[in-house]
C-alpha positions in Angstrom: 25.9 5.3 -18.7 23.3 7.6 -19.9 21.7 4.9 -21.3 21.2 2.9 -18.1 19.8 5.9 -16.7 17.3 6.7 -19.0 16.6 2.9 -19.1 16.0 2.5 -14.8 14.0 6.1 -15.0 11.8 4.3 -17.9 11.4 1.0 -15.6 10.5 2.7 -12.2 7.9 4.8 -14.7 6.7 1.5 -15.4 6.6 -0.3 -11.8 5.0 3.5 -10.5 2.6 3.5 -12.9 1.8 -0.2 -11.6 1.8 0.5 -8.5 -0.8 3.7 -9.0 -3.3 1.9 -11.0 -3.6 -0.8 -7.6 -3.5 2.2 -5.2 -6.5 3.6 -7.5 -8.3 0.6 -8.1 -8.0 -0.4 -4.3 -9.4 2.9 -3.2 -12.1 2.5 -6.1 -13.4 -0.4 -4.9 -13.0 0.0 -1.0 -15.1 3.6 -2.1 -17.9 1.2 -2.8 -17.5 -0.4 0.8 -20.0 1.7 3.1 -19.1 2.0 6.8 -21.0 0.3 9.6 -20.7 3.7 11.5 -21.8 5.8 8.6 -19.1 8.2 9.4 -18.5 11.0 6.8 -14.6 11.5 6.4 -15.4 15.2 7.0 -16.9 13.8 10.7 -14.0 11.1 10.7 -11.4 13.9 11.1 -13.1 16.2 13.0 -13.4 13.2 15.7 -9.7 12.6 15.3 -8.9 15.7 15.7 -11.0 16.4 18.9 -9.9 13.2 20.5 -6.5 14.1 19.9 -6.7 17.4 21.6 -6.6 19.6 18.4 -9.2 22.4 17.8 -7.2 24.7 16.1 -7.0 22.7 12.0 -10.0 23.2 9.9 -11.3 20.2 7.4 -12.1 21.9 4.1 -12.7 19.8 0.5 -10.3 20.5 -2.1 -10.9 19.5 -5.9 -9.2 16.3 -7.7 -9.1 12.4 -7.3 -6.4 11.3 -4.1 -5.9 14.9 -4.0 -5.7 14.5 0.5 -3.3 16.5 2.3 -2.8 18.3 5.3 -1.0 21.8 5.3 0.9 22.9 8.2 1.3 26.3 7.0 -2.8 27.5 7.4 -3.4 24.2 9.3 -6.0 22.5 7.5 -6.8 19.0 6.6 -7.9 19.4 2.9 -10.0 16.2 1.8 -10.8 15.0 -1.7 -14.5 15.5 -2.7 -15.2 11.6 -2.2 -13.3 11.4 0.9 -15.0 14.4 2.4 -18.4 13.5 1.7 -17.5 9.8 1.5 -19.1 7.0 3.9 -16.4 4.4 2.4 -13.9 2.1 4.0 -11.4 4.6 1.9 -12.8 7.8 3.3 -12.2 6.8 6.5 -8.5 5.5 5.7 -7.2 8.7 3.8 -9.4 11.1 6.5 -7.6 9.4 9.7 -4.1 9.5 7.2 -4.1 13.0 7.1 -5.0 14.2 10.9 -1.9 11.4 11.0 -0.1 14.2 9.9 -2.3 17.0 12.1 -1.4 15.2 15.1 2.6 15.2 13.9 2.5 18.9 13.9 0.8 18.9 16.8 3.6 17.1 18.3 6.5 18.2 16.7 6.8 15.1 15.5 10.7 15.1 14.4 11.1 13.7 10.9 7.9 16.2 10.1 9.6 19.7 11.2 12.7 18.6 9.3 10.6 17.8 6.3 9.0 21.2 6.5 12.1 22.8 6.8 13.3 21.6 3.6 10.6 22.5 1.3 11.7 26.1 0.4 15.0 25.0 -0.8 13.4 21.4 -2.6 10.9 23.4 -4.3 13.2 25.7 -6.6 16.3 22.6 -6.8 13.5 20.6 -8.1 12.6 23.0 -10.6 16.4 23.5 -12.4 18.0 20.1 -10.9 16.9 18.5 -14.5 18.1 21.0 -16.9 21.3 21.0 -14.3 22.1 17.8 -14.9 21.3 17.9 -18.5 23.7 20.6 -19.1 26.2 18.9 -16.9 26.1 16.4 -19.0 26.7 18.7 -22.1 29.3 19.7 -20.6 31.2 16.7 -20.2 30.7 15.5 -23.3 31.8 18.8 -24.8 34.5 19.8 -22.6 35.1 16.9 -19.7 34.3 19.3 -17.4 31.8 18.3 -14.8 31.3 20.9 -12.8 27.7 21.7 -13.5 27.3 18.1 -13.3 28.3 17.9 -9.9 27.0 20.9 -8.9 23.4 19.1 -10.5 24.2 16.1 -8.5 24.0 18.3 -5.1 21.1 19.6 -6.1 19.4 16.5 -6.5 20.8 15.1 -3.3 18.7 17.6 -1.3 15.7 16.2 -3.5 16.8 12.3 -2.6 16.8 13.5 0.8 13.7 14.9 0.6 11.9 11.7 -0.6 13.4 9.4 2.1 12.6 11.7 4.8 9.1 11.6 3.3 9.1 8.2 4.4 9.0 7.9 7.9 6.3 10.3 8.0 4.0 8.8 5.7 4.5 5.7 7.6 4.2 7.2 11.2 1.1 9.1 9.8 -0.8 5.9 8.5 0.1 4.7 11.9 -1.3 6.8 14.1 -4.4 7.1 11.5 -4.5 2.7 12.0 -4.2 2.5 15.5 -7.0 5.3 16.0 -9.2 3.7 13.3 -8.6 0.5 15.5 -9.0 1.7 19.4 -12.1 3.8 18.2 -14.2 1.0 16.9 -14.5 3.7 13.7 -13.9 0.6 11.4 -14.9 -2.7 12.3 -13.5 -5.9 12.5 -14.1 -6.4 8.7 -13.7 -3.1 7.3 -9.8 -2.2 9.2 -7.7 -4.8 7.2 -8.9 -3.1 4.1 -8.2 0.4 5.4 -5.0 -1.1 6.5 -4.2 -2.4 2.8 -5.3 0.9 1.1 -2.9 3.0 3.5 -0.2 0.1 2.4 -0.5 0.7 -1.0 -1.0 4.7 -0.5 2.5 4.3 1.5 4.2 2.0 -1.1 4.2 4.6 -4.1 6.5 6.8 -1.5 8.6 4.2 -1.5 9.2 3.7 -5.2 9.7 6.9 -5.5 12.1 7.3 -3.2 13.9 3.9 -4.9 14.2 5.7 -8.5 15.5 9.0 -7.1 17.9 7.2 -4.9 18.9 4.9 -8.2 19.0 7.5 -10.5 21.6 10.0 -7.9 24.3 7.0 -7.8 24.1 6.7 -11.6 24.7 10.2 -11.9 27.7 10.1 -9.2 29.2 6.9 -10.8 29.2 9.4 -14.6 30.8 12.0 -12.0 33.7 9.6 -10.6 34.2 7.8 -13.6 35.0 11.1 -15.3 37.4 12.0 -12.7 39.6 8.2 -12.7 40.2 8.9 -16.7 
């Protein structure tokens, strides 16, 4: 069984590293496409964010390459260098993407607070859940008792969680960011199926990430109830 498992985290390696050299060569090449507007992303989500009724999240340029993100904690939208600056069918995309997310908070937006609420106890369980699990599986070996390995298996189960909650709210913010891009006439006719398709394949390395952890948890629970029919 530990075989399979290193075999399926070795093949979802593969198809994410697939699926992240698209994502990057999309938003390469749709970085190259200028807007008919000539919207910067920094102005693109500052509009959003007006026309949404929300004056109280800054837009600030952070360092690193797909590096977007908005943080509900000092409410900021923090855009990539190229997206900031940007003029690009992709600026425009990841820009209205993240005041997806400024306009969830805004609302409350359900699957958001839960998310939100989890990340204190995801961010130290993802730190140990490994090593858990690794000595879990020591144990077992060693002395058939899987007690760490369960208690690993928990631990990860709040991480699994994690990811698939993650997925409505990707999905809800590249939503919101579509329909805006759309009703606003901030893309046009030509240049919102390729924001559209960038946001697709932006959304679509959640999901195999989500697909490996969720995987990889039932192969770890079949080691843990196989152990316990012997």
């Amino acid at each position: 069984m530990t075989n399979e498992i290193m075999f399926v985290s070795i093949l979802f390696l593969g198809i994410s590293f697939l699926v992240s050299s698209i994502l990057k060569g999309k938003f390469s090449r749709y970085s190259k496409l200028q807007l008919s507007k000539g919207l910067s992303g920094k102005e693109i989500a500052e509009k959003m964010l007006r026309e949404n009724g929300i004056y109280d999240v800054s837009v600030t340029s952070v360092e690193g390459f797909l590096s977007d993100h908005y943080n509900p904690l000092n409410k900021t939208v923090n855009l990539s260098p190229d997206v900031y600056h940007g003029v690009s069918v992709s600026a425009a995309a990841v820009a209205a993407h993240e005041c997806g997310h400024a306009v969830q908070h805004a609302t409350a937006y359900g699957p958001l607070v839960f998310r939100s609420r989890m990340v204190p106890v995801v961010q130290f369980s993802s730190t140990i859940v490994n090593w858990v699990l690794m000595a879990g599986i020591i144990m077992l070996a060693v002395s058939n008792n899987a007690t760490v390995l369960l208690i690993g298996i928990i631990m990860m189960s709040l991480t699994v969680l994690f990811s698939l909650i993650t997925l409505p709210v990707e999905f809800d913010a590249s939503k919101r960011a579509l329909a805006w891009l759309e009703q606003t006439n901030v893309t046009n006719s030509e240049e919102y199926p390729l924001a559209k398709d960038a946001l697709k394949w932006a959304a679509t390395t959640y999901v195999v990430a989500a697909l490996a952890a969720v995987v990889t948890l039932i192969q770890y629970i079949m080691i843990y109830l196989n152990n316990r029919e012997r």
